[in-house]
N, C-alpha and C positions, 0 to 999 in steps of 0.2 A: 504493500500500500504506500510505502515511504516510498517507494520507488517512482511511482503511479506520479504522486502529486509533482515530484521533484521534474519528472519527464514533461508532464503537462505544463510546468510553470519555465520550464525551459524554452519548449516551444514557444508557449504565449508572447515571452520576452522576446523569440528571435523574430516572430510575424511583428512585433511592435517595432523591433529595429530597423527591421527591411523597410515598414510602412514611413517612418518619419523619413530613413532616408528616403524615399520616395515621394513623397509627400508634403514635405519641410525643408527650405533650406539648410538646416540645423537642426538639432534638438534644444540647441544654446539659445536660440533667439526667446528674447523676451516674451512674456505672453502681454499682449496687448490692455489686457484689462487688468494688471498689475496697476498697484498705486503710483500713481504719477510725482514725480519730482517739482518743486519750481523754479526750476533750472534750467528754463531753454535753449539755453549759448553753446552752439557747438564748436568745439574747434577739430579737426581734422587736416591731417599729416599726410603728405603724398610723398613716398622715398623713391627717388628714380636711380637706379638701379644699374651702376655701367659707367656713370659717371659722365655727364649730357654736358658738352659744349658749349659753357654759357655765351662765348664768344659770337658763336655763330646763332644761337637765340637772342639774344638781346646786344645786337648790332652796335657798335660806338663809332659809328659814322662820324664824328669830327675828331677823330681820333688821327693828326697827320701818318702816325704808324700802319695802322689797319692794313692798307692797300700791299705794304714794300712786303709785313709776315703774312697775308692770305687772301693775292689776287685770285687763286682760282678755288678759293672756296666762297669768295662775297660777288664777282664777278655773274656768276650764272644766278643770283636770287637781288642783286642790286636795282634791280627798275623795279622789283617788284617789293620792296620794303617797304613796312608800314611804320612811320612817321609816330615816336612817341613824345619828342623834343629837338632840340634844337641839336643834341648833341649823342641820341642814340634813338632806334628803331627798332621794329620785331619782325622777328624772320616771315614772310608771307603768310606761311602755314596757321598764324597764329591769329587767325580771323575772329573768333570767337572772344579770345583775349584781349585782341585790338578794342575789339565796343568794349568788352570791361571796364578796360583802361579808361578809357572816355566817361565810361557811365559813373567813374570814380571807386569801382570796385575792383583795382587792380592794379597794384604795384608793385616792379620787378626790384632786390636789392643784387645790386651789382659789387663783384668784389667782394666777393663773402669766402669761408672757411671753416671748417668746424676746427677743434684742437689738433687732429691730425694731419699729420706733416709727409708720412711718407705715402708709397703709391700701390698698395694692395689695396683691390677691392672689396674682397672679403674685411680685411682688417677699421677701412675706414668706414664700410658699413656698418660696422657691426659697433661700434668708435660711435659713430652716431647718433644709433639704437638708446642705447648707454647716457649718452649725453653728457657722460665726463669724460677727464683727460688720459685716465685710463680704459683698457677696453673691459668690459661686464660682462657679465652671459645672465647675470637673473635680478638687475634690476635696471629697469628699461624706464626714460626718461618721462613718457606718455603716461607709466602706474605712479611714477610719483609725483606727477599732475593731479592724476584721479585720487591720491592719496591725500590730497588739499582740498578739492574740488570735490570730494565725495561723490564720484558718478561712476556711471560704468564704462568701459574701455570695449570699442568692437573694434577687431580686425576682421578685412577683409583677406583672408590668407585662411591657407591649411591647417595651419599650427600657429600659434601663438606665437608673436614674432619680439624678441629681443626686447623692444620698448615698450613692450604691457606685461612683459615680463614683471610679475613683482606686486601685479593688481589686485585687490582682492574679489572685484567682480569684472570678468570680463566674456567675451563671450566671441564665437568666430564664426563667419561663412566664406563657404565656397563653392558655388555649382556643382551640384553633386551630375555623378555620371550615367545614376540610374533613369529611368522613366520616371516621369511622375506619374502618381496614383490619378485615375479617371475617380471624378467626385463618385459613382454608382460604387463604386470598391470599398470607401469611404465609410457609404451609410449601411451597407451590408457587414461592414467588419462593426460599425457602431453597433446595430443589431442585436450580431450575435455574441457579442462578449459586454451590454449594455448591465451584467450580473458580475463580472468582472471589476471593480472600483479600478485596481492600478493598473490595467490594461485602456482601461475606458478614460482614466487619468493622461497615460503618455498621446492616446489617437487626439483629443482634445488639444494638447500642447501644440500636436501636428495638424490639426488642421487650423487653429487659430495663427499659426507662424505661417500658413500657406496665406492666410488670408493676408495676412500683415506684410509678406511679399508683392501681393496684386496680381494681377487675371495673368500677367505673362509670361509667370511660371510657368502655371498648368499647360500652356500650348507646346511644352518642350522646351529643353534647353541650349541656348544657342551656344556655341565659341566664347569662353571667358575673358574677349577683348575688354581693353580699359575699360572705352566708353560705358561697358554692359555692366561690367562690375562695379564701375563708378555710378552711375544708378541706379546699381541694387544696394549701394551702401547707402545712396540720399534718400531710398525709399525705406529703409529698414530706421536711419534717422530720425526721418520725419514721422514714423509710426510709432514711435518709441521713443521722450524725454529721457528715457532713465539712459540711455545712452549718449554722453554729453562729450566724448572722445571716440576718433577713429581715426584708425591708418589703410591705406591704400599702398601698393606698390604697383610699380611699373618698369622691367627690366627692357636691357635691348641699348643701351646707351654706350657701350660702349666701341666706340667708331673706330679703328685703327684704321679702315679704309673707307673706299666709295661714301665720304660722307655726307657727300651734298643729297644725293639720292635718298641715303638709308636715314638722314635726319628730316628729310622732309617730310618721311613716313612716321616717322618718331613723333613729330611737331602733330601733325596732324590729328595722331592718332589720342595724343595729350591734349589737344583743343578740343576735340570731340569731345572727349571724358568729362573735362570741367565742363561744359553744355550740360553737357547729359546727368551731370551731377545736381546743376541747378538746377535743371527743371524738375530733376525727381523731388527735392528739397522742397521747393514751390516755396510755403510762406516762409519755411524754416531757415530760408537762404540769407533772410537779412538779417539772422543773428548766427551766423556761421560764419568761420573764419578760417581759408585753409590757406595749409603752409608747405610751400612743393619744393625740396631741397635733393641734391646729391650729393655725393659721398663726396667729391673731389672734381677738381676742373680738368682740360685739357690743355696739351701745349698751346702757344701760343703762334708757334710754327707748324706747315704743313709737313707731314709726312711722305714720304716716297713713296706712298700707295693709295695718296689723296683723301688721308685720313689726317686723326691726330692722335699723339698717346696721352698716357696717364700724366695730368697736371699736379696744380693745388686748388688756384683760384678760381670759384664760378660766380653762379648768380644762383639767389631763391625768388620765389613769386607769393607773395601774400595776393590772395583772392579772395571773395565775397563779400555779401551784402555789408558784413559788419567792418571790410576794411575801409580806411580813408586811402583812397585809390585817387587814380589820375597822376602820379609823381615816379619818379626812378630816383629808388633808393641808394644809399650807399655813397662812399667818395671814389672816384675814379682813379685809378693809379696812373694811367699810359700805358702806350704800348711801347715804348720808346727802349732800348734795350738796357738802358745803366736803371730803369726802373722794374725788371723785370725779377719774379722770383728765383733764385739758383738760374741765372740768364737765361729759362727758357718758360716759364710760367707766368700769367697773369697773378700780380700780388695781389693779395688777400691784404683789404684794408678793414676788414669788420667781419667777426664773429656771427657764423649762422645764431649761434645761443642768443647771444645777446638780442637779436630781433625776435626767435621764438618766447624769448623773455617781456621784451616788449607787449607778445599779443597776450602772454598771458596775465600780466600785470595788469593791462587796458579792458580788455576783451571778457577775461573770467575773472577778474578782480580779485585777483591772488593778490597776498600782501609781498613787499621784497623781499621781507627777512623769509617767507617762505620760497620764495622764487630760491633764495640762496640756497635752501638745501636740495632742490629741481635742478638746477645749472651753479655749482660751487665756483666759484673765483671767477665766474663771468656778471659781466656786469649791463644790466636792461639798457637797450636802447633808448635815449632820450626821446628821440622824434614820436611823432601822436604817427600810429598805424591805423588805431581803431576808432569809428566817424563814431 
């Protein structure tokens, strides 16, 4: 008879696993009619992944140098630059970002750096994650936001990634690979296990996280491109306060060759995302504030395979409703070569930290003496980020 129950309750758990995964983005996602926070402010974290060429994103068109280190990288996208000042431009691709900018919801800081200095990917990734000057593995800079901030942390990712590392609620999606469940499957498994309490408990979680996704689930699941995923995190967002932290990642940035080609895909494919981000947000967008950073910059000189390598200095992009946008942040170094980092990098004149500190000083009204233990021995950005 021990037997009997244990087989029975074995199975029931594995049809309830199959059904969420099928069924639910998650089993993590929130349930929608959970008590609500009053805390609407989101902020969300985009890591690009490869190490993205701030040079060739965010243009320094009066820069006398630009032309002499990377005629045949600005050459072929030159007539078609969109105009952010008198003194820098954004790569065409960035159509999306262009109205931002204007609509005052978007501003690029040029010349930025985290505390890492050398040129591993892996290493300044994960350097960043971290948020100190040491690299971490289990306390990620995002949890001890939410550690201030009392909210919950979503990644979009498989696994809990490095900088929510440390959280004590967090939670994760990822396009799962199964079918989804046809609603008729649904109410026939409600049905017959409606005698069931913890069985009739997990299908409820799953079909309430189905709803709190929206109707585009259920039609199947498409290619886990940015754009897609960047709109299933502004939909799970906006369905869900208690979630008031998210990171995004996007790989592929790193160009040794063909880069005019392979970044205009890059660009593009990141313009989409932020689109597709806001509109799933809809009202939620004017108190969001996201923050799209890379690990490290690229040279400053072309490569022999019309690429670039591993830098120091890039740029980050604060975006959304709640940025004070229309400005290019940051102090410009040159491209001149007695200004250049280890003579082949764009220098790093300002701390990514110090601006994430900024939004979260403005933005979630963290105090500084707490900011200090989130970012230690960096110090907030003065300038106003947040309208």
């Amino acid at each position: 008879m021990t037997f009997s129950v244990k087989r029975r309750q074995f199975i029931q758990s594995s049809v309830a696993g199959c059904v969420l995964m099928a069924a639910s983005p998650s089993q993590a996602l929130a349930n929608p009619n959970d008590t609500l926070t009053n805390k609407p402010k989101k902020l969300i974290w985009v890591m690009l992944r490869g190490a993205m060429d701030s040079i060739h994103a965010v243009v320094p068109t009066s820069d006398p140098d630009l032309m002499r280190h990377r005629a045949s990288l600005v050459t072929p996208i030159a007539d078609q630059l969109l105009p952010l000042n008198a003194n820098f431009a954004l790569h065409p691709a960035f159509k999306n970002l262009h109205k931002l900018y204007h609509q005052k919801e978007f501003s690029p800081v040029v010349a930025v750096a985290s505390g890492y200095r050398k040129r591993s990917h892996f290493d300044g990734q994960d350097q960043m994650e971290g948020g100190l000057d040491e690299i971490t593995y289990d306390n990620g800079w995002l949890a001890r936001v939410l550690a201030e901030y009392q909210g919950e942390g979503l990644a979009i990712s498989r696994a809990i990634p490095i900088a929510l590392r440390g959280a004590e609620k967090n939670q994760s999606w990822y396009p799962s690979q199964f079918r989804p469940a046809e609603d008729d499957l649904l109410a026939r498994l409600a049905n017959l296990y409606e005698q069931d309490e913890q069985f009739s408990m997990w299908l409820n979680e799953a079909i309430e996280s189905r709803k709190l996704m929206g109707k585009r689930e259920s039609k199947g699941r498409p290619s886990p491109t940015f754009d897609y995923l960047a709109e299933r995190c502004g939909v799970i967002l906006s369905n869900n306060t208690n979630a008031s932290c998210a990171m995004l990642e996007m790989g592929g940035w790193d160009t040794h060759n063909a880069q005019v080609a392979r970044l205009n895909r890059q660009f593009s494919e990141l313009d989409k995302g932020i689109l597709a981000l806001k509109n799933a947000l809809g009202e939620t967008w004017k108190d969001t504030a996201v923050v799209i950073t890379t690990e490290f910059g690229r040279t400053v000189a072309v490569n022999g395979t019309k690429g670039t390598d591993h830098g120091t200095g890039s740029a980050m992009f604060l975006v959304g409703g709640a940025i004070k946008g229309g400005n290019v942040l940051g102090s410009w170094p040159s491209l001149a070569n007695a200004a250049l980092y280890e003579n082949r990098d764009l220098m790093p004149t300002s701390d990514v930290r110090s601006w994430i500190a900024a939004v979260l000083h403005q933005h979630l009204h963290i105090k500084k003496d707490k900011i200090a233990a989130i970012f230690p021995n960096v110090k907030s950005a003065a300038t106003p980020v947040i309208a």
